[in-house]
Each structure stands twice: as structure tokens, then as C-alpha cells.
C-alpha positions in Angstrom: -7.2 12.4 10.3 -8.4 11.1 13.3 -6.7 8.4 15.7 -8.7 6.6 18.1 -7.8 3.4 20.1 -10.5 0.8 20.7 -11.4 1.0 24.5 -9.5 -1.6 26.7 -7.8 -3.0 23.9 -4.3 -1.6 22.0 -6.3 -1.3 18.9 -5.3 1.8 17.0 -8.0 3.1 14.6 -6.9 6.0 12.2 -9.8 7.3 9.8 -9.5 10.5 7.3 -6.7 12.0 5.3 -3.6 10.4 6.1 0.2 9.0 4.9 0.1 5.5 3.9 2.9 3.6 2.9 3.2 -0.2 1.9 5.5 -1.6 3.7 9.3 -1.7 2.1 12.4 -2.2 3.7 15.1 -1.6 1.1 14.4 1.5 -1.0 11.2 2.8 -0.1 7.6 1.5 -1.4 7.6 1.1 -4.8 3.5 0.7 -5.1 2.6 3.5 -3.0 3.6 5.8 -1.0 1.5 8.9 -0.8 -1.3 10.7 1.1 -4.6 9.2 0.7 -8.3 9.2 2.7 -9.1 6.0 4.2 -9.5 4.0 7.6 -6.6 2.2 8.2 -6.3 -0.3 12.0 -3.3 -2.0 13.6 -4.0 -4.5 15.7 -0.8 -6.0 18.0 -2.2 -9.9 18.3 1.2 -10.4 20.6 4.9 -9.5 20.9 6.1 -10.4 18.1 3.1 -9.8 15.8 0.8 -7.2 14.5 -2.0 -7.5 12.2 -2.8 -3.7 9.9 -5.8 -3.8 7.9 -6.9 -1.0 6.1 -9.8 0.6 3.3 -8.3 3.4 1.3 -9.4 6.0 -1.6 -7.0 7.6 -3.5 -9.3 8.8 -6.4 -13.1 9.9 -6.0 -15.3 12.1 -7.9 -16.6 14.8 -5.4 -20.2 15.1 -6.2 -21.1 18.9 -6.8 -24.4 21.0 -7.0 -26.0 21.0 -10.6 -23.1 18.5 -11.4 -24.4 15.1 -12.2 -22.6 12.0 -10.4 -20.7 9.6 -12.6 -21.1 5.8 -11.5 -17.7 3.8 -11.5 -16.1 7.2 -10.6 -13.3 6.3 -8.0 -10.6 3.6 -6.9 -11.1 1.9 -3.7 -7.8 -0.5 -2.0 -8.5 -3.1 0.5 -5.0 -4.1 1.9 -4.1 -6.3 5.1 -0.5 -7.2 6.7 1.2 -8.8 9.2 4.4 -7.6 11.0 6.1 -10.1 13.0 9.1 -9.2 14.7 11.8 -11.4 16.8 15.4 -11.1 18.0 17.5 -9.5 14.7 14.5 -9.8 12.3 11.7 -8.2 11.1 9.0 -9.7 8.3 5.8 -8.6 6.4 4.0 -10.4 4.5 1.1 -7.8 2.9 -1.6 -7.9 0.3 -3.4 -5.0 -1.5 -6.9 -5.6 -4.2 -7.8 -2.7 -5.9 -11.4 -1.7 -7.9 -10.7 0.8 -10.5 -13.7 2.8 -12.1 -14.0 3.2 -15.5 -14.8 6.6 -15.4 -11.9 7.8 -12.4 -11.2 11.3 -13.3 -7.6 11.9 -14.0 -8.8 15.5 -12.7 -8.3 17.8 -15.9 -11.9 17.2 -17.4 -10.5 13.6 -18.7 -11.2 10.5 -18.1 -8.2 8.0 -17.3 -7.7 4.8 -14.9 -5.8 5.5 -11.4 -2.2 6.0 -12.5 -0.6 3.5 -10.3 -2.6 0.6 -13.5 -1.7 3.3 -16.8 -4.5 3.5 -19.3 -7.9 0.7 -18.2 -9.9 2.0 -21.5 -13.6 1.8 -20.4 -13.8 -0.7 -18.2 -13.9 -1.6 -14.4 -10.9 -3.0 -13.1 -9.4 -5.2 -10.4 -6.1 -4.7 -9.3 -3.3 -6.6 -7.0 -0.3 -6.8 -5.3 1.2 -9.2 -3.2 4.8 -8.7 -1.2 7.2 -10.3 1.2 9.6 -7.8 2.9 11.8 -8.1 5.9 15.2 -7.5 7.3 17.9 -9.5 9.0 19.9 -7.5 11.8 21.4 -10.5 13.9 24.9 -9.8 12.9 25.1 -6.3 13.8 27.2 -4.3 12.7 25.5 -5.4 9.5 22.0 -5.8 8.4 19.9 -7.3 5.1 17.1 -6.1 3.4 14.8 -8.0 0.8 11.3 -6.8 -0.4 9.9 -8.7 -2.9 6.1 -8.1 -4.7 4.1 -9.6 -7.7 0.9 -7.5 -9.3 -1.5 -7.4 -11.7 -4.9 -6.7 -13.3 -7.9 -8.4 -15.1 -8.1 -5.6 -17.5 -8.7 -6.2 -20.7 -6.3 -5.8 -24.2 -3.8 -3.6 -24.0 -3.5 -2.1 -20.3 -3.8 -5.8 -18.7 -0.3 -6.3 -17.3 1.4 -8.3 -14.5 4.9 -8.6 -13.2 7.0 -8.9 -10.4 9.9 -7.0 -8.6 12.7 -7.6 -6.0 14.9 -5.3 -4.0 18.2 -6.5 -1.7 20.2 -4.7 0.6 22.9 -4.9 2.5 24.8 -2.0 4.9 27.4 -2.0 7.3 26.8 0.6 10.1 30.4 2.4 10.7 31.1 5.2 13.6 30.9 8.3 10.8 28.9 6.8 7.8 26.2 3.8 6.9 27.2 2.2 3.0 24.0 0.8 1.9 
């Protein structure tokens, strides 16, 4: 990858194969969580708050020689969040959209969805996910996590699905060990 900071500004610009993480604050990010290529910019507006917008692609057809190209062949996310941060807390509010291809390569000479949606049949597909994290540290030696999401998809039949999920945590911070 490549990091660049828009000149004069504090504007941080990363483009190219990278580690992206949505942002969790109890167990780790159940949505994803992986290496992917994409252009991803954080933005600090103030102090206390950031803005991170960011294009990814996790799945793409490489177009070969003699190898015809495939429309509807890859999975593009669009996903923005806000960090705001003040004494003894920390919140994100994020958002993902997701187009699935009907014809995304599951990379063994089949053709599947992305995994992250299961089977899409043979269709084009819109994805979401919305989630509210944060954590509470004000009353050191303790501190509170929640993460909470809801998701879905406009496919059609069988593999449309939706749901929600919610995380707390809570650890005490002791001289030898952390209990989570």
C-alpha cells in the first residue's frame, strides 16, 4: 500500500493492499476483518472527532490474456465512520453498502456470492451493515465495551437474510492480570 497525506492538511490517504478492520471494541470485528485492496482516508475534523471513509474490493476477477472478462465479476464496499473521542469515552458510529456480482468467483473455477452474504444465486446484490460501538473508561480501574450492528441484503429467495448482533464488555485492569 501506499500512504500519502493531503498537503497542508492532516488528511491521511492510504491506497492498495492493506488491513482493514471495522471498527469493534469488545471482541474484535465480527463483519470483517481481513486484508483487502482499496483506498481508505481519515480525516481528523477536530479533537475529539475523525471522519474515515473508505472504497474497498475484496473479490475481483483478474482479467487474463485469451480469457474473456465476466461482467458482474467482483464485490465493491463503500463504508464511512466517525470516531469521536472525549475524556473516558470513545464512540463510532459506522456504515458499510456492499454490490455483490452475480458472477464473483469463489476462486476454484465456481461461481458463488462473496462469503461474508452465503449463496446470492444469480443475481446482483446489495449488501449492509450498520453499527454503534464505543467504550466507557471514566471509572478506571474499570472500563465498558458495547458494539452493536444490524445487516442485510435485497437478495432474492433463499439467501436474502437480515439480523442483528450485540457485544458487552466489561474488565477490571489489576497490577498482574486484565479479567475481561
Amino acid at each position: 500500500y501506499l500512504d500519502w497525506i493531503v498537503p497542508n492538511t492532516n488528511v491521511l490517504v492510504r491506497m492498495g493492499r492493506q488491513s482493514v478492520a471495522l471498527p469493534s471494541y469488545t471482541f474484535g470485528s465480527s463483519v470483517l476483518d481481513d486484508v483487502i485492496d482499496g483506498v481508505v482516508v481519515s480525516a481528523p475534523i477536530n479533537d475529539m472527532v475523525a471522519l474515515n471513509i473508505g472504497w474497498l474490493r475484496p473479490a475481483a476477477e483478474v482479467n487474463k490474456w485469451d480469457n474473456p472478462h465476466r461482467p458482474h465479476s467482483s464485490v465493491d464496499l463503500a463504508y464511512l465512520s466517525l470516531d469521536v473521542t472525549g475524556d473516558g469515552f470513545k464512540v463510532t458510529p459506522w456504515g458499510m453498502v456492499g454490490f455483490v456480482g452475480s458472477q464473483v468467483s469463489d476462486g476454484e473455477g465456481g461461481y458463488t456470492s462473496f462469503d461474508m452474504l452465503g449463496d446470492l444465486s444469480n443475481e446482483n446484490t446489495t449488501a449492509y451493515w450498520v453499527g454503534l460501538g464505543g467504550e466507557l473508561t471514566m471509572f478506571d480501574p474499570f472500563k465498558f465495551t458495547a458494539d452493536f450492528l444490524y445487516s442485510g441484503n435485497d437478495a432474492d429467495h433463499t439467501a436474502e437474510r437480515s439480523g442483528w448482533y450485540a457485544a458487552l464488555g466489561a474488565e477490571m485492569r489489576l497490577s498482574m492480570a486484565t479479567p475481561f
